[in-house]
Backbone as a ProteinNet text record, in pm:
[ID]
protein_1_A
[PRIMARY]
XXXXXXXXXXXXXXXXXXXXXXXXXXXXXXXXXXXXXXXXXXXXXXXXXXXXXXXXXXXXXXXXXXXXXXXXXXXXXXXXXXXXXXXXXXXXXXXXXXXXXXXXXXXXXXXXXXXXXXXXXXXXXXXXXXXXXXXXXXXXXXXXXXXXXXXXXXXXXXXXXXXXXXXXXXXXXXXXXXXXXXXXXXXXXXXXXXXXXXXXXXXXXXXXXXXXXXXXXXXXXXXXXXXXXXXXXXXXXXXXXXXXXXXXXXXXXXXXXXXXXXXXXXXXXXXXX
[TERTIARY]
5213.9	5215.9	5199.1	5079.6	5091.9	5171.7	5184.5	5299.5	5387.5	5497.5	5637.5	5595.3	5613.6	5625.9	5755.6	5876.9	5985	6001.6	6043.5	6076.6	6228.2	6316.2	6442.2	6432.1	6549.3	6600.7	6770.2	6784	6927.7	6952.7	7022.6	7061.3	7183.1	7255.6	7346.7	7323.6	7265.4	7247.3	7255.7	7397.7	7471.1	7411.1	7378.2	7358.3	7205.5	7148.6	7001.9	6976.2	7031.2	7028	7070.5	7200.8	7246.6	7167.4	7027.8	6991.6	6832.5	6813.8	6649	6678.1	6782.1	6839	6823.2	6867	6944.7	6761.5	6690.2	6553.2	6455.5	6473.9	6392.9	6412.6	6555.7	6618.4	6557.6	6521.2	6462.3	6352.8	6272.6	6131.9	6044.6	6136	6045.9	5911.6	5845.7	5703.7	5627.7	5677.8	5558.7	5632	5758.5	5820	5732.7	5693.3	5686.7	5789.9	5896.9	5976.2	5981.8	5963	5968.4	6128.6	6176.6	6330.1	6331	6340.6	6367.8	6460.7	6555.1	6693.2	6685	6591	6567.1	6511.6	6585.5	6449.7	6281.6	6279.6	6162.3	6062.5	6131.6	6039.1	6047.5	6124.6	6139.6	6015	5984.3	5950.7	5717.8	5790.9	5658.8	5576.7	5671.4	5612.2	5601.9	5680.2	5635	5499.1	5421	5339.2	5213.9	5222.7	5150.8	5061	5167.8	5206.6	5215.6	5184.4	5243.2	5096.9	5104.9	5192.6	5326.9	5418	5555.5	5553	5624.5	5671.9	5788.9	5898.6	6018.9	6096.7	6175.1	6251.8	6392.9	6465.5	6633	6660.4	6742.4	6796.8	6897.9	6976.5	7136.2	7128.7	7181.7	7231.8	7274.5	7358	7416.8	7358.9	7267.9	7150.1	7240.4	7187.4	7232	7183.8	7331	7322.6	7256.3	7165.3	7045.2	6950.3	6965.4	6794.5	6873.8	7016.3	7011.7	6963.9	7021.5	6950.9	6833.6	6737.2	6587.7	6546.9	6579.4	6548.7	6595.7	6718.4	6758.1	6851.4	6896.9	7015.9	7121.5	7267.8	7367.7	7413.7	7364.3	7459	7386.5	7394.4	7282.3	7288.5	7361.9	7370.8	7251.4	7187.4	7082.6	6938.5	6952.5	6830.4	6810.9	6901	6870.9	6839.5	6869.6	6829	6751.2	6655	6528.6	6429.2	6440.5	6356.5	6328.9	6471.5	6462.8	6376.9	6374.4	6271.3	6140.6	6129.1	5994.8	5903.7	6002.5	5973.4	5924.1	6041.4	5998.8	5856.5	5809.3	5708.6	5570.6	5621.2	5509	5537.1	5601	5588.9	5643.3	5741.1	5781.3	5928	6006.7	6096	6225.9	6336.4	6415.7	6581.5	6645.6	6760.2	6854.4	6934.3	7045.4	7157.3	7207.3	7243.9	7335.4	7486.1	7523.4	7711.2	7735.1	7917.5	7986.1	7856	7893.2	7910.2	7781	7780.2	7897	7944.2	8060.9	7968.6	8054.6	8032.8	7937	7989.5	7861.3	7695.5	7742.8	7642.6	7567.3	7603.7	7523.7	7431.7	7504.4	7468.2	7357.6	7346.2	7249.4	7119.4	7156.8	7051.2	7002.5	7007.9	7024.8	6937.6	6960.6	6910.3	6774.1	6793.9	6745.3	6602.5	6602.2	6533.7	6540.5	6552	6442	6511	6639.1	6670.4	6679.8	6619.4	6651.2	6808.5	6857	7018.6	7116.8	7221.9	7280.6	7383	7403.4	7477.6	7625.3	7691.5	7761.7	7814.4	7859.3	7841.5	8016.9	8090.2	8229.7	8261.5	8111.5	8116.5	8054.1	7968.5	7833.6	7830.4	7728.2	7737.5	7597.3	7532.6	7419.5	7353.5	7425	7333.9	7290.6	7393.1	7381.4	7249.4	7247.4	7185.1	7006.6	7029.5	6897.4	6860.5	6924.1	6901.3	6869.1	6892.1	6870.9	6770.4	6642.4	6606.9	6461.2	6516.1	6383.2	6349.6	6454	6435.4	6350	6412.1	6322.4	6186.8	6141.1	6019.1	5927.1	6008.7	5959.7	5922.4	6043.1	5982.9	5824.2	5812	5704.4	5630.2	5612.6	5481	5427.3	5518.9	5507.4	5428.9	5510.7	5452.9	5272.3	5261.7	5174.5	5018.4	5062.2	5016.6	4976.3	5030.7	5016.7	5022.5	5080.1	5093.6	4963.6	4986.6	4923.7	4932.7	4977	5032.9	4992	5036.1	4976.2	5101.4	5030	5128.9	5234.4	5205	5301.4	5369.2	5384	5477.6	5587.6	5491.5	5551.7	5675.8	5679.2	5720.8	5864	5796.7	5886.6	5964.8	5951.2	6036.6	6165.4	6138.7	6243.8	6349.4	6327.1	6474.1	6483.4	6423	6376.8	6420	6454.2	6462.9	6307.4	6280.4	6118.7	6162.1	6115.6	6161.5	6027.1	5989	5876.9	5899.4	5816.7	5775.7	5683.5	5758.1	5654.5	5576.1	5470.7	5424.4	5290.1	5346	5245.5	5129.5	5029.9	4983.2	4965.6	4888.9	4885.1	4768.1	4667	4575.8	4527.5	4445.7	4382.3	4289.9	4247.2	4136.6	4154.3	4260.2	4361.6	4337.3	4309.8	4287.2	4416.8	4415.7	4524.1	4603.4	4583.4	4648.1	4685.9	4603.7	4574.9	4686	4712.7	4813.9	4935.4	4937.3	5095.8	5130.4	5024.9	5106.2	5137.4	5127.6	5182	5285	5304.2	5481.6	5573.1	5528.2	5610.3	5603.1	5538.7	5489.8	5581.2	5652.6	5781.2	5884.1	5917.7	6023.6	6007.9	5873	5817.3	5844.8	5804.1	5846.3	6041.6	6090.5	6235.9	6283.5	6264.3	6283.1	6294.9	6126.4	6105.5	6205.9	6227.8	6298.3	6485.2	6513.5	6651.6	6626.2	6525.7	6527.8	6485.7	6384.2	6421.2	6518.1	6621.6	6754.5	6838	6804.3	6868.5	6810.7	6665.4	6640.1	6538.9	6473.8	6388.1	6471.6	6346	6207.5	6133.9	6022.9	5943.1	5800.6	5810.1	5726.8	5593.5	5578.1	5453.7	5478.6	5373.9	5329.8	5293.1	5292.2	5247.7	5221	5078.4	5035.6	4935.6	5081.3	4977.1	4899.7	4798.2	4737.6	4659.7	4577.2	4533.8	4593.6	4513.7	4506	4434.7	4300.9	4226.1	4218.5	4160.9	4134.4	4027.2	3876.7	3794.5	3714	3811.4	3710.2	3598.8	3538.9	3487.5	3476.2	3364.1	3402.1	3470.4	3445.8	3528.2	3681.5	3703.1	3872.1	3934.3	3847	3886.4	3889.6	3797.3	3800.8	3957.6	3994.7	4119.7	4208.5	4231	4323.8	4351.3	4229.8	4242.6	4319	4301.4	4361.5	4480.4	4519	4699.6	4770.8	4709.2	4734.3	4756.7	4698.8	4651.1	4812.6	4823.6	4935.8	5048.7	5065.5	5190.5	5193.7	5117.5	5105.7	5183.7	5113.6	5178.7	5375.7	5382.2	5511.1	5584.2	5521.2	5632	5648.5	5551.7	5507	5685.1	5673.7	5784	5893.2	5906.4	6077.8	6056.7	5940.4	6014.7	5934.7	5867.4	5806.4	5643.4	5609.6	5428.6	5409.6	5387.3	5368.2	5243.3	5218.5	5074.2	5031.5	4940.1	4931.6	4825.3	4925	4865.1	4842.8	4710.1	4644	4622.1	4667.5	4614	4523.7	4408.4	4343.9	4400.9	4353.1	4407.8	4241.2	4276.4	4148.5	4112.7	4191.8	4139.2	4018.7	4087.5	3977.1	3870	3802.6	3669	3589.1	3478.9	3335.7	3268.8	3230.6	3194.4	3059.2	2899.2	2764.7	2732.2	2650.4	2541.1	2463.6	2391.5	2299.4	2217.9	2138.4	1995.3	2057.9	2181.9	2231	2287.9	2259.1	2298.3	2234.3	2301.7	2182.8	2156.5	2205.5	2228.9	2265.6	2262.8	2295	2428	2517.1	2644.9	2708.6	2642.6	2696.5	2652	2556.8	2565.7	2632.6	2739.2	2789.5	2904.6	2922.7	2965.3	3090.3	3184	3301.5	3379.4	3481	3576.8	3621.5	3644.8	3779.2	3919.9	3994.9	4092.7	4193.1	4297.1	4382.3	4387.8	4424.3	4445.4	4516.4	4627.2	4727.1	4684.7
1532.4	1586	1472.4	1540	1371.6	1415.5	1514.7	1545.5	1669.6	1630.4	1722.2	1850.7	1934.2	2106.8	2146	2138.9	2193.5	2329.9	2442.3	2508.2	2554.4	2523.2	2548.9	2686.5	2789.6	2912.3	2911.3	2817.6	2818.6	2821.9	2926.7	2995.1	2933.5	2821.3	2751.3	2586.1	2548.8	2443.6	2364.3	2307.6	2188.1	2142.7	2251.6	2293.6	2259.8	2276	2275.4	2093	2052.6	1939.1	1824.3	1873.2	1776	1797.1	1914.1	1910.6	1840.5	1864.1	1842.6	1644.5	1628.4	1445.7	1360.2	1462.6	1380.7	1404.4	1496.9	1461.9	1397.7	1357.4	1294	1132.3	1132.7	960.9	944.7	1046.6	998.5	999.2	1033.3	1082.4	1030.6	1014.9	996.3	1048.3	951.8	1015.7	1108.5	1123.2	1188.5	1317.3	1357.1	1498.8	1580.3	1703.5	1827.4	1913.3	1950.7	2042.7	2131	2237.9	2376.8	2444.9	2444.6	2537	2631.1	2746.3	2912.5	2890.1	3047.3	3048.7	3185.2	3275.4	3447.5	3459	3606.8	3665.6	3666.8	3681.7	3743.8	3655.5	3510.8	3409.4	3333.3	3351.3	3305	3359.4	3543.6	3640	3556.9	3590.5	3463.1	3348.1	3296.5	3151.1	3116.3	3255.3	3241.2	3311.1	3418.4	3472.3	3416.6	3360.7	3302.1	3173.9	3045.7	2914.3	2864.2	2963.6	2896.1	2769.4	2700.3	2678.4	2572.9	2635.5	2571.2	2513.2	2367.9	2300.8	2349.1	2395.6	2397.5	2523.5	2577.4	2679.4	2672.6	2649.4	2593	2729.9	2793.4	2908.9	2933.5	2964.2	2978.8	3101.2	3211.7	3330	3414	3336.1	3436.8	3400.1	3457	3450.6	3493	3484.5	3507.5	3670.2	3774.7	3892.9	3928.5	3905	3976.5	3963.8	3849.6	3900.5	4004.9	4081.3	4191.5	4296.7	4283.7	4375.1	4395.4	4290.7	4340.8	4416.4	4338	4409.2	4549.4	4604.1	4708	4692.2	4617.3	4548.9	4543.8	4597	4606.9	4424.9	4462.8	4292.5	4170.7	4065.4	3938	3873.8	3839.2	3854.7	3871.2	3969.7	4031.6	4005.3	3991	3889.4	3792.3	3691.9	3552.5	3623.6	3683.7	3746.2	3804.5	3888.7	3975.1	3810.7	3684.4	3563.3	3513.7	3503.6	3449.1	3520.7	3647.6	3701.5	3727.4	3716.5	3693.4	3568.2	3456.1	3342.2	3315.7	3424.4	3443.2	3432.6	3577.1	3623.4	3562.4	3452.9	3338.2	3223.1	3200.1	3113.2	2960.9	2985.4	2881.1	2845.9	2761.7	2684.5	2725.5	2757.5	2781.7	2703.6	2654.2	2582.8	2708.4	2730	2825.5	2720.2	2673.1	2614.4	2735.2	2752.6	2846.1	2814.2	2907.7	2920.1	3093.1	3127	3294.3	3353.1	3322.5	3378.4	3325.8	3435.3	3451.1	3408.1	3404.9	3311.4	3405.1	3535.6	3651.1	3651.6	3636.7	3664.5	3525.1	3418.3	3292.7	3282.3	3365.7	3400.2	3472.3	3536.1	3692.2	3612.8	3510.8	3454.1	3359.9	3256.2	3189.8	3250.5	3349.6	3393.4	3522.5	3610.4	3729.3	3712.1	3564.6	3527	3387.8	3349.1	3244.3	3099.9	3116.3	3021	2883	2791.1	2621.2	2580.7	2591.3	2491.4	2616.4	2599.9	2591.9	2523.1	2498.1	2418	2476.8	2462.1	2537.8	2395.7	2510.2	2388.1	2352.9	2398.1	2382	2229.5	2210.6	2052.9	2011.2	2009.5	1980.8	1802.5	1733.3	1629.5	1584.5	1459.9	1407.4	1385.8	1276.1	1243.7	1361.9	1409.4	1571.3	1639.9	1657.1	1796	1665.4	1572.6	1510.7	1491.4	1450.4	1446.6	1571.1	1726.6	1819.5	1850.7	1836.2	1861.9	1770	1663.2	1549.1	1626.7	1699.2	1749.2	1887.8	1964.1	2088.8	2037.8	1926.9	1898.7	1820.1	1788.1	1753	1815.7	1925.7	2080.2	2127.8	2183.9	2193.5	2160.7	1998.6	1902.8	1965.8	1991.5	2009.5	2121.5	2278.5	2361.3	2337.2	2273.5	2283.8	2244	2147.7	2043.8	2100.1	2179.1	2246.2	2343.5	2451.1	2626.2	2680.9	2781.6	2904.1	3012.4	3093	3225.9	3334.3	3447.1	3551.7	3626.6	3788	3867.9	3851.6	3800.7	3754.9	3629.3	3529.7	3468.2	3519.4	3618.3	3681.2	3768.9	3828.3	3976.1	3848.9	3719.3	3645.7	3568.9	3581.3	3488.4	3576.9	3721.3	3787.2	3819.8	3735.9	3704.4	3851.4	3905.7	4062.1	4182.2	4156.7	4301.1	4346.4	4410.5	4451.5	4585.4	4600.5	4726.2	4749.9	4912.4	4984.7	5131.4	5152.7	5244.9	5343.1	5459.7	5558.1	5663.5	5680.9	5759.5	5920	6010.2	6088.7	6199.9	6248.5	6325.4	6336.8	6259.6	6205	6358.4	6328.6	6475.9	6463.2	6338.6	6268.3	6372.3	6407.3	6517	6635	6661.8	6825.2	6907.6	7029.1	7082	7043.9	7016.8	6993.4	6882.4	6772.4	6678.3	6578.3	6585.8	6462.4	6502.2	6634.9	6690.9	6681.7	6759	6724.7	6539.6	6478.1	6338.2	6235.7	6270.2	6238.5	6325	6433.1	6455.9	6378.9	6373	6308	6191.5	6108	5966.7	5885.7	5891.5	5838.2	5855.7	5930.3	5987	5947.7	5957.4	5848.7	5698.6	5660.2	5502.8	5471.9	5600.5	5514.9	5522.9	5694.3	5678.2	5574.8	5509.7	5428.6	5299.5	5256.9	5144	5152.6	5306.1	5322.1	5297.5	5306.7	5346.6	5202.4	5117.7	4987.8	4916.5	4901.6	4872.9	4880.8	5029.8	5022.9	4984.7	4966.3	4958.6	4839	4801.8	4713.4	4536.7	4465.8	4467.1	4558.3	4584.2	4625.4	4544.5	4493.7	4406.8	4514.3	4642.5	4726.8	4878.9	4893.3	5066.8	5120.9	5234.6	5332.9	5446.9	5492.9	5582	5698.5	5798.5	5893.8	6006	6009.8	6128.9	6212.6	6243	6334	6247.9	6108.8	6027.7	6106.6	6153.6	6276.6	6399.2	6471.7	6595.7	6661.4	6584.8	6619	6511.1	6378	6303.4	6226.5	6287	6243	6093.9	6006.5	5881.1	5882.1	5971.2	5950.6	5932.5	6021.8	6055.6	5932.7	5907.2	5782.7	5631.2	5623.1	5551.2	5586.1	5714.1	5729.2	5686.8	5686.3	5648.4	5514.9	5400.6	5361.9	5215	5337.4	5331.2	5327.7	5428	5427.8	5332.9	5303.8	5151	5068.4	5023.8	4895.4	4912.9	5057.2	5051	5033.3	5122.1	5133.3	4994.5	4893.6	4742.2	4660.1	4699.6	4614.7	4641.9	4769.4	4823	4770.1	4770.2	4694	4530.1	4507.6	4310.5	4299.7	4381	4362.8	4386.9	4439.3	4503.3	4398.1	4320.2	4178.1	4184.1	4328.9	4334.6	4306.4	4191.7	4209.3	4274.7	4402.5	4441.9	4461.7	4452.7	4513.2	4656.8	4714.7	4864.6	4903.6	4998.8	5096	5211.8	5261.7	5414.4	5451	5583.7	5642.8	5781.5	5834.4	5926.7	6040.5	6156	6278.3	6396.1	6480.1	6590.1	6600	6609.7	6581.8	6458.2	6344.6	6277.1	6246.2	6303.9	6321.5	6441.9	6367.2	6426.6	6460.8	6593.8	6594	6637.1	6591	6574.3	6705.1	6755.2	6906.5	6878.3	7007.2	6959.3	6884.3	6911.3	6812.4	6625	6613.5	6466.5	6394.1	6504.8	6479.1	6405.1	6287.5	6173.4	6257.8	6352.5	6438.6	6525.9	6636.5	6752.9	6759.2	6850.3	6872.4	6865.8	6901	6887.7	6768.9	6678.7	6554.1	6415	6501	6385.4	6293.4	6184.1	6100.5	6146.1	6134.9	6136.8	6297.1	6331.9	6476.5	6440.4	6473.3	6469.7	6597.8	6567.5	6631.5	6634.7	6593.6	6595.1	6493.7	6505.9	6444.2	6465.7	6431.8	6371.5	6503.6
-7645.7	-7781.8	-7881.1	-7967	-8090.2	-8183	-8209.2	-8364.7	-8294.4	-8314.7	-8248.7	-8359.9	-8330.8	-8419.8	-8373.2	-8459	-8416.3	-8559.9	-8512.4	-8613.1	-8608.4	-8724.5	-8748.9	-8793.1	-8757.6	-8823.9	-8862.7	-8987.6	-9017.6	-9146.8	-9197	-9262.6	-9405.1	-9309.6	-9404.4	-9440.8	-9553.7	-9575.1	-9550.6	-9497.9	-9430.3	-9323.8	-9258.1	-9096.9	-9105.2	-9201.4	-9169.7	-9227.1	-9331.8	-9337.8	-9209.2	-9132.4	-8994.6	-8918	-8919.5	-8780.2	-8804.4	-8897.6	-8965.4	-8921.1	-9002.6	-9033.5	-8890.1	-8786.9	-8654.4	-8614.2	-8624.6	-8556.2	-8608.8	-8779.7	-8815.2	-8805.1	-8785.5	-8731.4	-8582.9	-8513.1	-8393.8	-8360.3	-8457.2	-8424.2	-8557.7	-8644.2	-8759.7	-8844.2	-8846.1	-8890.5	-8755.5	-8634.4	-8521	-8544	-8592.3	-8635.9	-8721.7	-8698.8	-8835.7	-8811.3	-8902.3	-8875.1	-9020.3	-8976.4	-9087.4	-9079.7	-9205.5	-9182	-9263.7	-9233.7	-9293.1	-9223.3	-9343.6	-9318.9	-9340.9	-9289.4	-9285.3	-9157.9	-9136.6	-8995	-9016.7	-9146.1	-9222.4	-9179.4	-9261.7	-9295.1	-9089.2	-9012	-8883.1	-8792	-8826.5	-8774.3	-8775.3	-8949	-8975.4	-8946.6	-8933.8	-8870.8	-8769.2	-8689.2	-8526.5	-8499.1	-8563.4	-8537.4	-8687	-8743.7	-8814.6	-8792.6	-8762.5	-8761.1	-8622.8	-8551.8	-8374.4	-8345.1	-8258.7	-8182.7	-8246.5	-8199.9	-8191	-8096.9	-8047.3	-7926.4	-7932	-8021.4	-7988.5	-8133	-8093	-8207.6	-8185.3	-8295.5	-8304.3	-8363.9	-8301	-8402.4	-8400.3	-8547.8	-8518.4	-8514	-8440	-8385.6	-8523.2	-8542.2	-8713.6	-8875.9	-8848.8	-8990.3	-9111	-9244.3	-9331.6	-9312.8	-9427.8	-9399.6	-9485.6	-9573.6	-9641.9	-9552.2	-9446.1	-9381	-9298.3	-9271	-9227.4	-9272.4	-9404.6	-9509.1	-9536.8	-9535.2	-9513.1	-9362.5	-9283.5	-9146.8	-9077.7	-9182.2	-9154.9	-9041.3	-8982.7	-8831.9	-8925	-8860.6	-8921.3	-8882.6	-8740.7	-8658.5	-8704.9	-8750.4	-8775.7	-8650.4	-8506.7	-8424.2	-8346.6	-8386.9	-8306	-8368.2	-8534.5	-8520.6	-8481.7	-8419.6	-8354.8	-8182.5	-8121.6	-8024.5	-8068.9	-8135.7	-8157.8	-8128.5	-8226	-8252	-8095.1	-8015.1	-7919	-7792.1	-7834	-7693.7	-7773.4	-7862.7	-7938.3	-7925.5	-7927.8	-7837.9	-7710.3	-7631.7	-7494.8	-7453.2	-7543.6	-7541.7	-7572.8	-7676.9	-7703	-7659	-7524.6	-7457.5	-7530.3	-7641.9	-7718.7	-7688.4	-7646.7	-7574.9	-7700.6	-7681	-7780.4	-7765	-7847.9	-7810.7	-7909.9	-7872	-7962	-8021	-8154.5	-8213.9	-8308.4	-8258.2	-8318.3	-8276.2	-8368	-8336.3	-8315.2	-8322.4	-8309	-8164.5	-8051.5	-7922.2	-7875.7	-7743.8	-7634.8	-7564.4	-7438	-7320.6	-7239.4	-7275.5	-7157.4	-7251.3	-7422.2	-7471.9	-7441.4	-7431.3	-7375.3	-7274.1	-7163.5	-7007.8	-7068.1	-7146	-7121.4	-7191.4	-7282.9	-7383.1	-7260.3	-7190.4	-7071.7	-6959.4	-6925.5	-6855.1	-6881.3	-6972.3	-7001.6	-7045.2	-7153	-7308.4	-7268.1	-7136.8	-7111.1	-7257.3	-7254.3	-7397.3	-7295.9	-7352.4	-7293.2	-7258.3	-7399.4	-7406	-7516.4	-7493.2	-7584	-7650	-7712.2	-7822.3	-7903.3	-7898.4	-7980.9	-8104.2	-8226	-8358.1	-8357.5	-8254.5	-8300.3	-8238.9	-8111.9	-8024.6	-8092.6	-8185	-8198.1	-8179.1	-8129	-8107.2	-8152.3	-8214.2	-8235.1	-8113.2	-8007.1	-7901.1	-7794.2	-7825.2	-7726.5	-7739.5	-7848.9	-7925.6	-7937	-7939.5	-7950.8	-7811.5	-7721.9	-7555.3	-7493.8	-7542.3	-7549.1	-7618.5	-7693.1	-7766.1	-7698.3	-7658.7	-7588.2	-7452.4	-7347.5	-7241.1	-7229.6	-7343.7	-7398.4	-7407.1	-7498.2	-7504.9	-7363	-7320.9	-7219	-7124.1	-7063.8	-7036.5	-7058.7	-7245.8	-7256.8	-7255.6	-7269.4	-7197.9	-7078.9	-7003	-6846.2	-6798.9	-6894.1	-6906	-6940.2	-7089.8	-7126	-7040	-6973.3	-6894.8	-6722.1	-6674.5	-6547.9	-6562.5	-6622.8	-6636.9	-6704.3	-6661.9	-6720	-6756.3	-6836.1	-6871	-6800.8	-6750.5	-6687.2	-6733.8	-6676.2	-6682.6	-6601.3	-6446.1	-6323.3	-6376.8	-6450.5	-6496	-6642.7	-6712.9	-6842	-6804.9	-6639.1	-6597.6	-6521.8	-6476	-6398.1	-6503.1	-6658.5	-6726	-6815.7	-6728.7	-6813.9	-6691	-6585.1	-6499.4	-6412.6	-6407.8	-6339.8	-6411.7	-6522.1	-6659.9	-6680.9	-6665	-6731	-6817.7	-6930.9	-7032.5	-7025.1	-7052.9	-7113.3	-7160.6	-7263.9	-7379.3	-7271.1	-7320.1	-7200.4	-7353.4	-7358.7	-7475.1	-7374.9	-7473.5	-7380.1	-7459.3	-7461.3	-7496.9	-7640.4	-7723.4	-7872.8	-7870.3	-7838.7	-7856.8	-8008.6	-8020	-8093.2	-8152.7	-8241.8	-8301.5	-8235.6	-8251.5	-8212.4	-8373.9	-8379.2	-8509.5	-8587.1	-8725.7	-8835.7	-8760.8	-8720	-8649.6	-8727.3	-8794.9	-8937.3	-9038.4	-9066.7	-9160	-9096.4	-8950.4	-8891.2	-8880	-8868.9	-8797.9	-8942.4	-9075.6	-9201.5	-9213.3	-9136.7	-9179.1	-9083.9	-8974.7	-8881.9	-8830.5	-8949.4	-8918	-8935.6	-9031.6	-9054.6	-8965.2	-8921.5	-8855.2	-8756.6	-8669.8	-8574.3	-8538.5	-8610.2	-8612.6	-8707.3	-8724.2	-8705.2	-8608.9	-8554.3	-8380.6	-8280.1	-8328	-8236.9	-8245.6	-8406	-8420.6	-8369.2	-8368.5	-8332.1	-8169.9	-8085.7	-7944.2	-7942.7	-7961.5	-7955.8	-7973.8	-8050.4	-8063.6	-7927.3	-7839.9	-7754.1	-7625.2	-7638.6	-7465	-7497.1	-7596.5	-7640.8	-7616.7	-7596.9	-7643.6	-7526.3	-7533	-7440.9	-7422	-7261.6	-7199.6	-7157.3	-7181.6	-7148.3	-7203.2	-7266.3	-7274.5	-7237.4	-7175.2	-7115.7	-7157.7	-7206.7	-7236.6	-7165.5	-7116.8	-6978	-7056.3	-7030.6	-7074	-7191.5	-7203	-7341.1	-7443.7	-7476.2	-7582.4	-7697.9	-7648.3	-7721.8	-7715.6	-7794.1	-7756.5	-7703.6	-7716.5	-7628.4	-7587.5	-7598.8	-7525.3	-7611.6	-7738.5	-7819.6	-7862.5	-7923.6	-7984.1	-8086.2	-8230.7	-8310.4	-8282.8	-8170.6	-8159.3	-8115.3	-8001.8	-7938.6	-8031.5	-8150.4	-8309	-8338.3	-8358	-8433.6	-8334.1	-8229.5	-8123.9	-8145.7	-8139.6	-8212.5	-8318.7	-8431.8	-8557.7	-8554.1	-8418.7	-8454.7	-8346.4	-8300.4	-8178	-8268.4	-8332.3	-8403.5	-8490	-8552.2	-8676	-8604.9	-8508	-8343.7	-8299.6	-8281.8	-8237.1	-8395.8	-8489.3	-8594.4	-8597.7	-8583.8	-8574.7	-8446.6	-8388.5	-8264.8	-8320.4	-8299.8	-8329.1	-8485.8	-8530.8	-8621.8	-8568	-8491.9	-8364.2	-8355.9	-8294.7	-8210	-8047.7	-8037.2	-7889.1	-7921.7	-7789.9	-7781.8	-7676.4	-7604.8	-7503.1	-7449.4	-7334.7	-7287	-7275.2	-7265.9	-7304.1	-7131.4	-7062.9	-7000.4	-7010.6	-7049.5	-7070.6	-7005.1	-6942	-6814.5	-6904.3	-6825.5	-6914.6	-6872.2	-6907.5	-6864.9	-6849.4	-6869.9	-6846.6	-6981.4	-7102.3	-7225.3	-7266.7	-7249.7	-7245.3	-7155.6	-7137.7	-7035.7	-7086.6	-7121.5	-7182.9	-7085.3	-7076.2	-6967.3	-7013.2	-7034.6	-7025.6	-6995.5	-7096.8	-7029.6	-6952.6	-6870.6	-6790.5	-6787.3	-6920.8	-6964.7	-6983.9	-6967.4	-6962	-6800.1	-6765.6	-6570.4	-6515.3	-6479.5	-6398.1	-6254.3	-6178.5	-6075.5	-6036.1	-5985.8	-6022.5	-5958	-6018.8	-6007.2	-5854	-5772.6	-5623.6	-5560.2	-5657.8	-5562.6	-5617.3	-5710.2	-5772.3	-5675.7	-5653.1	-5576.9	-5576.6	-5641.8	-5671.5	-5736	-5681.2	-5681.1	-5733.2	-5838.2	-5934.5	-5921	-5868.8	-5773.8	-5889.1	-5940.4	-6071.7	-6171.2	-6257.4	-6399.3	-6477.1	-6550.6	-6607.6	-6693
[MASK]
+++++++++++++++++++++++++++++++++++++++++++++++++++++++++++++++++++++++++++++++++++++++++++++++++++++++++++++++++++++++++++++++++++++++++++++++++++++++++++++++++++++++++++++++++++++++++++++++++++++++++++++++++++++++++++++++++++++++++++++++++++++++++++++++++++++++++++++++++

């Protein structure tokens, strides 16, 4: 690495000044370090600004970025950052006085966190000897690895979460009118059911995405991926998306478009979703 990228998420001044101080005494000019003290601005600069070599986050954020994020616990935005990290493959040290000893384990193990620290020991040489090993880590990573889904599925310690979605029925008559009443209501759902089983490492979408198969429909399908993707990416989940089709979507060609006539077509289509 020629220039360190460390990004701080700490919330109380003091705290962000002792930690910014102790890495710029060791690193000096080869340091860039960015410090937000919100989920918002954290949420940001991980999906904006990456690559990160490294992310310091204290666990208990200030409670207006609860208040923007709608999370009663602040707690859980330093866990939302940290498997968001996960997910972008960015090395995380937890620098905090809030987590228990199980909630450590779970960050440790679950969310893939490097070190933790707690601020009631807090020590300079510690937390900088910690901080050189993390990076060194990611050298390592950077330097021999490769991302796949088989290491993404292997860094969540054998938890795999997924989103099961079914039967959208994309250019269904008046579909366009029903899915603005219940669009909203939709995505808080989703944000209350993420809360409890989230993040989610894959989607699964069985069946009758459309309604006949059409291009336009399959255009609008889509449209609402893209908005459903922005909406997760803000929970905190990047997931991969499996579509399975169903009998809805399949166009099925008039005669005059038949490369062969109907009984010598290769393949039976026996059931469908």
């Amino acid at each position: 690495m020629s220039t360190i990228k460390i990004l701080i998420a700490e919330d109380n001044p003091s705290w962000q000044r002792i930690l910014k101080d102790d890495l710029l005494n060791t690193w000096e000019n080869r340091i860039y370090i960015k410090v937000v003290s919100s989920f918002n601005e954290s949420l940001d600069a991980l999906n904006n600004e990456s690559p990160w070599d490294l992310f310091i986050i204290d666990l208990g954020l200030a409670s207006e970025a609860s208040q923007q994020s709608g999370i009663d616990d602040p707690l859980r935005l330093g866990i939302r950052l940290a498997d968001r990290s996960r997910i972008l493959g960015i090395l995380v040290i937890i620098v905090s006085i809030t987590a228990t000893p199980q909630e450590v384990r779970d960050l440790l193990l679950r969310y893939q966190v490097f070190d933790f620290i707690d601020k009631r020991s807090y020590d300079t040489e510690l937390f900088i000897d910690t901080v050189e090993s993390a990076l060194i880590s990611a050298t390592l990573k950077e330097d021999g690895e490769e991302t796949t889904i088989d290491s993404t599925l292997q860094s969540s310690q054998g938890c795999f979460n997924w989103l099961h979605l079914t039967d959208l029925h994309r250019g269904m008559s008046q579909q366009s009118y029903l899915w603005q009443n219940i669009r909203q209501i939709f995505f808080n759902d989703l944000s209350q059911l993420h809360e409890e089983c989230g993040p989610w490492d894959l989607v699964i979408f069985t069946g009758d995405l459309t309604q006949r198969g059409g291009k336009e429909e399959f255009e609008q399908v889509d449209e609402l991926l893209e908005e459903l993707w922005e909406k997760l990416q803000q929970l905190g989940s990047s997931p991969y998306l499996l579509a399975v089709p169903g009998n809805h979507d399949m166009s099925v060609p008039d005669e005059s478009h038949r490369s062969c006539p109907q009984s010598e077509l290769p393949i039976q289509v026996l059931a469908l979703a």
